[in-house]
mmCIF file as gemmi writes it, N, C-alpha and C atoms, coordinates in Angstrom:
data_model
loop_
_atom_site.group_PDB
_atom_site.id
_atom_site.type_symbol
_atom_site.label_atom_id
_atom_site.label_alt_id
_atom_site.label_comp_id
_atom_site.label_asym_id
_atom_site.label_entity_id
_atom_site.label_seq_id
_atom_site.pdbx_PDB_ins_code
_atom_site.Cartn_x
_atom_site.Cartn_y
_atom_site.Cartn_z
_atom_site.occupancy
_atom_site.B_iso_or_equiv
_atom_site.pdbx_formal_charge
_atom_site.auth_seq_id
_atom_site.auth_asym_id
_atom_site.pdbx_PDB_model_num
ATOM 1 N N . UNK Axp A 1 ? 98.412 68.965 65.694 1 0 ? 1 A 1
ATOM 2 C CA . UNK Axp A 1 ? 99.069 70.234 65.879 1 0 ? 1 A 1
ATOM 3 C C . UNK Axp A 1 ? 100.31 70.025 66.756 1 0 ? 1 A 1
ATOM 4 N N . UNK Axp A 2 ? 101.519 70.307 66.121 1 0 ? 2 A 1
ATOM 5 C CA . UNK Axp A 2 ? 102.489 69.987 67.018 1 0 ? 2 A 1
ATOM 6 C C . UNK Axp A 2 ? 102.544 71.55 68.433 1 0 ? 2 A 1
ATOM 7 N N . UNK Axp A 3 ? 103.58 70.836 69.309 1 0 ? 3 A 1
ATOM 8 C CA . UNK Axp A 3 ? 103.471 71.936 70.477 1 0 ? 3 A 1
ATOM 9 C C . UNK Axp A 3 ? 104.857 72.219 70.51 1 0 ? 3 A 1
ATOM 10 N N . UNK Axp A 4 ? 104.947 73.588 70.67 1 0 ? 4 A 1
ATOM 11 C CA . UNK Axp A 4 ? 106.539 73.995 70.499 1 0 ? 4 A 1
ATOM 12 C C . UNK Axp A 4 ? 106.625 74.316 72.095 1 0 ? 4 A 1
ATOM 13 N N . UNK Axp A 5 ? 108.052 73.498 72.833 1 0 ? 5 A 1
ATOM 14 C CA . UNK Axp A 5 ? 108.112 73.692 74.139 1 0 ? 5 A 1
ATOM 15 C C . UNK Axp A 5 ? 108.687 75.591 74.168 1 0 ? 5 A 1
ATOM 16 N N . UNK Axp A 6 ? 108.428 76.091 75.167 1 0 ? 6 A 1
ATOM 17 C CA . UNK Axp A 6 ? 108.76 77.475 75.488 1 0 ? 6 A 1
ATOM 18 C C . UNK Axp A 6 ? 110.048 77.14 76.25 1 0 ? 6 A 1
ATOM 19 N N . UNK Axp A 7 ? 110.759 78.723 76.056 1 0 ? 7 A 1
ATOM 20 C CA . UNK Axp A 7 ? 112.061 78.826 76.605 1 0 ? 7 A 1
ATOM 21 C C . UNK Axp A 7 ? 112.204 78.701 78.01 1 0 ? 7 A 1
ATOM 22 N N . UNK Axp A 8 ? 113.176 77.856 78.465 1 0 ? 8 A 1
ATOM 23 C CA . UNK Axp A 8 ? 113.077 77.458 79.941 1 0 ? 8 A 1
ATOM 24 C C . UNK Axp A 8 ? 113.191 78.305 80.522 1 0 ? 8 A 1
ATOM 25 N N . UNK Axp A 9 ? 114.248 79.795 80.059 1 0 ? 9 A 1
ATOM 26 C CA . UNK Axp A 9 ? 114.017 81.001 80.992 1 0 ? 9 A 1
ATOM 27 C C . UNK Axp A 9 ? 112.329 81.478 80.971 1 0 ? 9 A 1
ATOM 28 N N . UNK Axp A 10 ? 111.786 81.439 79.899 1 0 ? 10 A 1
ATOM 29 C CA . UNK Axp A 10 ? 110.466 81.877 80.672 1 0 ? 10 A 1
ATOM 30 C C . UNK Axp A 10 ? 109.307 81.034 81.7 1 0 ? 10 A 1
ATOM 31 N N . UNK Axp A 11 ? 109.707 80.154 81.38 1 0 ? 11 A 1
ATOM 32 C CA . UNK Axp A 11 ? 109.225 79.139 82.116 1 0 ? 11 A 1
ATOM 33 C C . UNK Axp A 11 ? 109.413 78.892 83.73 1 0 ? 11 A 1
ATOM 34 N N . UNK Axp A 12 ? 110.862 79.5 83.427 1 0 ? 12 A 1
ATOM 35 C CA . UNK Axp A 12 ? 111.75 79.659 85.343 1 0 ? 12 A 1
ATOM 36 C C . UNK Axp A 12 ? 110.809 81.42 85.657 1 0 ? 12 A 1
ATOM 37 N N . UNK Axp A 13 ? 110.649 82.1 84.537 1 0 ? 13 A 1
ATOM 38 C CA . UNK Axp A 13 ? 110.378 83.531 85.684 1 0 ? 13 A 1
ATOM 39 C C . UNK Axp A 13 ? 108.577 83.025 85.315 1 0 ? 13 A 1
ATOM 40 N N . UNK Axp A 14 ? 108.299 82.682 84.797 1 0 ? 14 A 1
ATOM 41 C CA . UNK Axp A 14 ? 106.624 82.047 85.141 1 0 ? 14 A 1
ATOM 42 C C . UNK Axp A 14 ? 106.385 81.195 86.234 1 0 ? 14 A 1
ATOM 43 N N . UNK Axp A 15 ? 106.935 80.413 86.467 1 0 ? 15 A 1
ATOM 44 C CA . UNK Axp A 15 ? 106.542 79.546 87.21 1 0 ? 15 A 1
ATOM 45 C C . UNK Axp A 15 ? 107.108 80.519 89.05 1 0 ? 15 A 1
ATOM 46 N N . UNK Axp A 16 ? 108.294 81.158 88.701 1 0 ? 16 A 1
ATOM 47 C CA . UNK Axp A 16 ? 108.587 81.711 90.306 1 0 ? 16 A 1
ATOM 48 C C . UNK Axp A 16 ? 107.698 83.098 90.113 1 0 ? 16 A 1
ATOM 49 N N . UNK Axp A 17 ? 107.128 83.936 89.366 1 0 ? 17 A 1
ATOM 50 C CA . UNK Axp A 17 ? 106.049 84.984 89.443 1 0 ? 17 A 1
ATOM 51 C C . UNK Axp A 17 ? 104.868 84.109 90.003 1 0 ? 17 A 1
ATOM 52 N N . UNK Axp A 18 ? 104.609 82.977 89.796 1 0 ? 18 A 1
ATOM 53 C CA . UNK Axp A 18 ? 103.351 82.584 90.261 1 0 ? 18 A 1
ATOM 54 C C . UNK Axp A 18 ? 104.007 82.129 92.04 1 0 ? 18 A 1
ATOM 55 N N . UNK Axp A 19 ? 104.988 81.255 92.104 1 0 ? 19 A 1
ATOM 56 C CA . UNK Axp A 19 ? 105.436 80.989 93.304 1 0 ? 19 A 1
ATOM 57 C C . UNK Axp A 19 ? 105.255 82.585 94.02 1 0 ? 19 A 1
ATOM 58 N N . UNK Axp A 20 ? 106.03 83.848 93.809 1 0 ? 20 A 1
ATOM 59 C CA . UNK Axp A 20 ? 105.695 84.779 94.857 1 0 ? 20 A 1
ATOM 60 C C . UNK Axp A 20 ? 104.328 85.339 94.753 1 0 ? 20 A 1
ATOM 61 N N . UNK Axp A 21 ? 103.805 85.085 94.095 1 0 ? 21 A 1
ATOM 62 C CA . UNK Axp A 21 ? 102.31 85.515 93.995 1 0 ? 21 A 1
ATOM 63 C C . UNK Axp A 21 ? 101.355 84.912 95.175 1 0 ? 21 A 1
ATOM 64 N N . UNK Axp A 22 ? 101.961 83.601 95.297 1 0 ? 22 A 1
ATOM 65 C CA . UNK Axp A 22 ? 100.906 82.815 96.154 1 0 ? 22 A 1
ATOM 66 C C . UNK Axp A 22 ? 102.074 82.701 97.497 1 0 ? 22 A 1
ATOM 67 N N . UNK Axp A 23 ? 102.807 83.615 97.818 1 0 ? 23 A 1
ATOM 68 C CA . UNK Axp A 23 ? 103.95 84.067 99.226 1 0 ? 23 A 1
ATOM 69 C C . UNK Axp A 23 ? 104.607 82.798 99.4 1 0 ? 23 A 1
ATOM 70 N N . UNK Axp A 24 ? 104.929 82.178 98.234 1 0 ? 24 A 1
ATOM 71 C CA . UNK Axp A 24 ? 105.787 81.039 98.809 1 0 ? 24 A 1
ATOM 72 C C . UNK Axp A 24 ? 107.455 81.877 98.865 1 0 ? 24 A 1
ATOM 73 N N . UNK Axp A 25 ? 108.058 81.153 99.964 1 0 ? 25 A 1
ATOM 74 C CA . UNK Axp A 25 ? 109.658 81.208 100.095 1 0 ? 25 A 1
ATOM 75 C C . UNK Axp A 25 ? 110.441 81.274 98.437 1 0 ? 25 A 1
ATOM 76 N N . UNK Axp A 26 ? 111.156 82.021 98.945 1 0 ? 26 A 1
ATOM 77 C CA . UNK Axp A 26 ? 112.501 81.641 97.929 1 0 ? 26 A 1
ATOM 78 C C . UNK Axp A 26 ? 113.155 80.701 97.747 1 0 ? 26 A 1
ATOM 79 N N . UNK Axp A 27 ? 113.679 80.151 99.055 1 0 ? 27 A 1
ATOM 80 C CA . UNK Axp A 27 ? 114.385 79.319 99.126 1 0 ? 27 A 1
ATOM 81 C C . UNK Axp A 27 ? 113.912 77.903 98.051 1 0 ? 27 A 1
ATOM 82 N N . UNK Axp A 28 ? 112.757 78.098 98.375 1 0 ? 28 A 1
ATOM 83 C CA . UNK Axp A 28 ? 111.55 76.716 97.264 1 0 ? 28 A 1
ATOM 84 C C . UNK Axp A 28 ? 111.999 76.947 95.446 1 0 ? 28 A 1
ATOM 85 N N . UNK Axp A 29 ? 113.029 77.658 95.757 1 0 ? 29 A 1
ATOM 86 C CA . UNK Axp A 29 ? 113.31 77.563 94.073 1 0 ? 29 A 1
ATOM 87 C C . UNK Axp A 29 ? 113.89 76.667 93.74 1 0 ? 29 A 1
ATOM 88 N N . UNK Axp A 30 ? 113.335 75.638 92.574 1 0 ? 30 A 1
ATOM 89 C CA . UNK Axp A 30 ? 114.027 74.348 91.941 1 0 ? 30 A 1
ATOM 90 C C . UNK Axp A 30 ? 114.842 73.859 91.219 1 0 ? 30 A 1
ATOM 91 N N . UNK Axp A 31 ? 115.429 75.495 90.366 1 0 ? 31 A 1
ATOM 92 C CA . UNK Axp A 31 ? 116.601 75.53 89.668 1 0 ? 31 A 1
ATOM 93 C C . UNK Axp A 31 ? 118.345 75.61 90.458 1 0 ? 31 A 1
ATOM 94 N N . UNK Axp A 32 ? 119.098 74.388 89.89 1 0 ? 32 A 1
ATOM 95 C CA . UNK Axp A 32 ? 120.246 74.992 90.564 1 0 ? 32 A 1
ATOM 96 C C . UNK Axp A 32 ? 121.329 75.437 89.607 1 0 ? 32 A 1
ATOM 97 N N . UNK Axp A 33 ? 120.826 75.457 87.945 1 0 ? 33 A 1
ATOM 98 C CA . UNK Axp A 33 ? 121.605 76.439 87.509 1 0 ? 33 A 1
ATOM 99 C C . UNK Axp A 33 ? 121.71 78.485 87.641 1 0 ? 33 A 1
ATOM 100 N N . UNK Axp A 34 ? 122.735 78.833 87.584 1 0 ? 34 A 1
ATOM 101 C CA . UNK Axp A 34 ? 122.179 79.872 87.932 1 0 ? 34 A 1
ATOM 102 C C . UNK Axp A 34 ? 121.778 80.816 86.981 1 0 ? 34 A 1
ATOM 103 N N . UNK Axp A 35 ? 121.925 80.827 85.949 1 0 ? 35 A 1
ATOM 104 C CA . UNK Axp A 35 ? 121.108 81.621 84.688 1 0 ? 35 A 1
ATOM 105 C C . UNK Axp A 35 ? 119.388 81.521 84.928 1 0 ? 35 A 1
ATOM 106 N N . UNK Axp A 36 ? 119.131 80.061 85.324 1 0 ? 36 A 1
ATOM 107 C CA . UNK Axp A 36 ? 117.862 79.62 85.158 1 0 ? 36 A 1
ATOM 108 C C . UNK Axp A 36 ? 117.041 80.039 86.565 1 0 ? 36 A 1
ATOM 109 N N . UNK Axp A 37 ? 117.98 79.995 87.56 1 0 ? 37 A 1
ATOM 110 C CA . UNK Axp A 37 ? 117.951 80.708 88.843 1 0 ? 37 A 1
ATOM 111 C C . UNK Axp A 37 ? 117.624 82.235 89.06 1 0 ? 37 A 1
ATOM 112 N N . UNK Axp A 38 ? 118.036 82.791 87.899 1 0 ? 38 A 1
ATOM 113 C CA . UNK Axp A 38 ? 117.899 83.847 88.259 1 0 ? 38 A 1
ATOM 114 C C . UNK Axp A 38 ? 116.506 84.561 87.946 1 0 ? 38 A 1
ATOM 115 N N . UNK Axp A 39 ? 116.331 83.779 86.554 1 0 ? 39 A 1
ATOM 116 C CA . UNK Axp A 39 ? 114.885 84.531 85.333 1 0 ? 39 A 1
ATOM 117 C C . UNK Axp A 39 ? 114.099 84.217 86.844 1 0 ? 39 A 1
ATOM 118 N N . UNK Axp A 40 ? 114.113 82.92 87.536 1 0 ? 40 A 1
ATOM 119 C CA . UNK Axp A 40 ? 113.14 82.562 88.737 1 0 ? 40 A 1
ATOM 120 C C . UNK Axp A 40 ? 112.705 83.452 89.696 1 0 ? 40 A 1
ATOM 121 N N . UNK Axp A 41 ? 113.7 83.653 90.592 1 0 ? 41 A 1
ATOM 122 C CA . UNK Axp A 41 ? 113.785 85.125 90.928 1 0 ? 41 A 1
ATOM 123 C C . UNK Axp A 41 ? 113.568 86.055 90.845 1 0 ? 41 A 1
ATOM 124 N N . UNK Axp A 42 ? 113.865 86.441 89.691 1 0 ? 42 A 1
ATOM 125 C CA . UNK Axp A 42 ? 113.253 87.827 89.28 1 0 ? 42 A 1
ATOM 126 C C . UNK Axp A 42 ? 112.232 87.541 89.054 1 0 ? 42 A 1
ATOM 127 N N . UNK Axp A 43 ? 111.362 86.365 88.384 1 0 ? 43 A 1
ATOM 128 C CA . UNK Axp A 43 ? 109.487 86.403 88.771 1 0 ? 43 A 1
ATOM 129 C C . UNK Axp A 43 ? 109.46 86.421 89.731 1 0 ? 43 A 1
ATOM 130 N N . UNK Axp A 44 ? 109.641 85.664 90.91 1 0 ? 44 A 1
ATOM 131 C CA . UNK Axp A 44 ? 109.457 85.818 92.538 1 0 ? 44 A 1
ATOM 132 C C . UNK Axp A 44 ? 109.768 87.003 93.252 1 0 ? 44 A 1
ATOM 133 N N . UNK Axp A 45 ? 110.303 87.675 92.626 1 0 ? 45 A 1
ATOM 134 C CA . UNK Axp A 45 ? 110.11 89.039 93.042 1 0 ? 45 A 1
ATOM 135 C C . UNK Axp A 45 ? 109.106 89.785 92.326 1 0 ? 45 A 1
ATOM 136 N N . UNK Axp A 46 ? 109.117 90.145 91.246 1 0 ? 46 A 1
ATOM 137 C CA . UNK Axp A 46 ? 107.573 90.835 90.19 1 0 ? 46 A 1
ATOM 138 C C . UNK Axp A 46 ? 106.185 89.942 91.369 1 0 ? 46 A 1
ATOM 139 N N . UNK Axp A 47 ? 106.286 88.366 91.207 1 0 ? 47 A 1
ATOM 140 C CA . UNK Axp A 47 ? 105.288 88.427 92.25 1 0 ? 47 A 1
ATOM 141 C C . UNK Axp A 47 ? 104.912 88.714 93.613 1 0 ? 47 A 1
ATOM 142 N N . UNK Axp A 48 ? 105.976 88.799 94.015 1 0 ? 48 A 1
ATOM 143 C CA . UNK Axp A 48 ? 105.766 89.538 95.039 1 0 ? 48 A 1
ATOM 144 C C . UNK Axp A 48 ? 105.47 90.556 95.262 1 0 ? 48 A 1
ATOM 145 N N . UNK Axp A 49 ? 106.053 91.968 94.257 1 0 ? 49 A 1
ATOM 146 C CA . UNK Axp A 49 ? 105.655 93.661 94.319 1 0 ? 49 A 1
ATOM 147 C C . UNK Axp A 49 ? 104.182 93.187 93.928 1 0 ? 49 A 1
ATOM 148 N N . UNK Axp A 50 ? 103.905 92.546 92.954 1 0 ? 50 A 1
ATOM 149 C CA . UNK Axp A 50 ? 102.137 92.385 92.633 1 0 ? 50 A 1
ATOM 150 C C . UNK Axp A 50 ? 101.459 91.705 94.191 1 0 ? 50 A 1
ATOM 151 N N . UNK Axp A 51 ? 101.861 91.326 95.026 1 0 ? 51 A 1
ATOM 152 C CA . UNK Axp A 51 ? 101.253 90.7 95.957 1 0 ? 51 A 1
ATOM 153 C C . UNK Axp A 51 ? 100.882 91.691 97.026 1 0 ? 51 A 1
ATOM 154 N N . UNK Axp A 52 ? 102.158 92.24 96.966 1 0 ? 52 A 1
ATOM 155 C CA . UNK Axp A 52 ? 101.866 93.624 97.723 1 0 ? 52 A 1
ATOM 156 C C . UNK Axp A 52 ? 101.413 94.367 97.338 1 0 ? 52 A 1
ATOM 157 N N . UNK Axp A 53 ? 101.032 94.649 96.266 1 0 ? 53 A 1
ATOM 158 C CA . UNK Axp A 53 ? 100.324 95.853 95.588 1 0 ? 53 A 1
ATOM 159 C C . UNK Axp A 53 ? 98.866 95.866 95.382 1 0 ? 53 A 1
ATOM 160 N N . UNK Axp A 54 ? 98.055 94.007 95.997 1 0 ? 54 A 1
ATOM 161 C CA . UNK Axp A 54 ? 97.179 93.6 95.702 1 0 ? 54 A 1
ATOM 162 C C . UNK Axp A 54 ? 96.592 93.532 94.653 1 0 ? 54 A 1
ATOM 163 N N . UNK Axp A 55 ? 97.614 92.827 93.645 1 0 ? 55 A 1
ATOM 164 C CA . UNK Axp A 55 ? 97.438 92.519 92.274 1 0 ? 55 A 1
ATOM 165 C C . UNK Axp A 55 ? 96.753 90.943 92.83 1 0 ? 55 A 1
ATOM 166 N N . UNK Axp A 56 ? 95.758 90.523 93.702 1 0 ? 56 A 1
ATOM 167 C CA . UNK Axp A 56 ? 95.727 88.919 93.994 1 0 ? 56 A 1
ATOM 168 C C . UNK Axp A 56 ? 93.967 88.847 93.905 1 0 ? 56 A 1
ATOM 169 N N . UNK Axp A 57 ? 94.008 87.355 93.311 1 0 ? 57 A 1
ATOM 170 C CA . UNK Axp A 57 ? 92.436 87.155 92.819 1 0 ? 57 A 1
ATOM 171 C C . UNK Axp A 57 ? 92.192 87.815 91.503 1 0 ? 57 A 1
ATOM 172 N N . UNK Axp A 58 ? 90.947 87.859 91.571 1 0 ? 58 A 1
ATOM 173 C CA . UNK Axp A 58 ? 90.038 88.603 90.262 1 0 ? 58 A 1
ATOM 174 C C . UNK Axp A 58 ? 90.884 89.855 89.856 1 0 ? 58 A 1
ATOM 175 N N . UNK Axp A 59 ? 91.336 90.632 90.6 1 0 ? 59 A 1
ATOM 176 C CA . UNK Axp A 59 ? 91.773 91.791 90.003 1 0 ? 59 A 1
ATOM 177 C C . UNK Axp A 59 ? 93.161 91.728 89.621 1 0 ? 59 A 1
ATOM 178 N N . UNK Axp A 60 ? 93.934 90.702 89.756 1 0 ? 60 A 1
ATOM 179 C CA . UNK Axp A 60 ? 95.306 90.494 89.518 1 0 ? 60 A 1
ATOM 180 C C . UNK Axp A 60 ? 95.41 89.193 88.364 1 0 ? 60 A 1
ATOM 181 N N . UNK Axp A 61 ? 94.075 89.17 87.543 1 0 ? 61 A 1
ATOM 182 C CA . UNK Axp A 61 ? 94.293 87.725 86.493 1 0 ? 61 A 1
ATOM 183 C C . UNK Axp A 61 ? 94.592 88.611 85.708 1 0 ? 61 A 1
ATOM 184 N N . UNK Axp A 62 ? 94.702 89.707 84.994 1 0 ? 62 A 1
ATOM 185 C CA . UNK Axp A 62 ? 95.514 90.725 84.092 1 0 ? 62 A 1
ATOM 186 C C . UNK Axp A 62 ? 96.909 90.486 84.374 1 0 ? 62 A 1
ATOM 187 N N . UNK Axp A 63 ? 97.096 90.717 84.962 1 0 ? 63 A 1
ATOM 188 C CA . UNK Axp A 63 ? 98.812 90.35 85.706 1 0 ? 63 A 1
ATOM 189 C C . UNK Axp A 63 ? 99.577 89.484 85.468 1 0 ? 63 A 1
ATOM 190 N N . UNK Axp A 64 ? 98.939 88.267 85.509 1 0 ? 64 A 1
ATOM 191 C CA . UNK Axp A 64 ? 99.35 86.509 85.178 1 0 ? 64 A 1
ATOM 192 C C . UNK Axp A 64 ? 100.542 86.668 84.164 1 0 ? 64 A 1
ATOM 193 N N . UNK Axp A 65 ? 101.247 86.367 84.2 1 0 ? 65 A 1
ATOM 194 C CA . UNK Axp A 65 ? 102.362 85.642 83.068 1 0 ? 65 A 1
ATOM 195 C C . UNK Axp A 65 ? 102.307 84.825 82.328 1 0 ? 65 A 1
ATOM 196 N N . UNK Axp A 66 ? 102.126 84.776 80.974 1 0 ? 66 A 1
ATOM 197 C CA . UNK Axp A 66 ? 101.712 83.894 79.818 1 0 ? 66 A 1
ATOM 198 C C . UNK Axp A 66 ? 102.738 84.192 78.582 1 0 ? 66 A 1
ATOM 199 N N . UNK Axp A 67 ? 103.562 83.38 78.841 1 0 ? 67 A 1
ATOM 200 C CA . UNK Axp A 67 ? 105.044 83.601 77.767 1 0 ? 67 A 1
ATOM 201 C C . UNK Axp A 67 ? 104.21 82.306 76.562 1 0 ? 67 A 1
């Protein structure tokens, strides 16, 4: 079965929704383009309003990002 890679923008706001989910910094973002910078971001922020909203643990695996 071949595997089709996913779009790196979703991949940048997946991977930084999970980064603010688990309260890591911003600054820890690994992209230095800025298109790719940004999709990041804007997950790191969505995870964050979910962090605060106590979207975390068992009741926040609905939440998860799965592009």
């Amino acid at each position: 079965m071949k595997r089709v890679k996913r779009d790196k923008s979703n991949r940048a706001y997946s991977r930084g929704y999970q980064a603010g989910l688990q309260v890591r910094s911003r600054d820890l973002c690994p992209y230095t383009d800025t298109t790719t910078r940004q999709f990041w971001l804007s997950g790191w922020r969505d995870g964050r309003a979910d962090h605060w909203a106590g979207f975390t643990g068992v009741p926040g695996i609905h939440r998860t990002v799965n592009y």
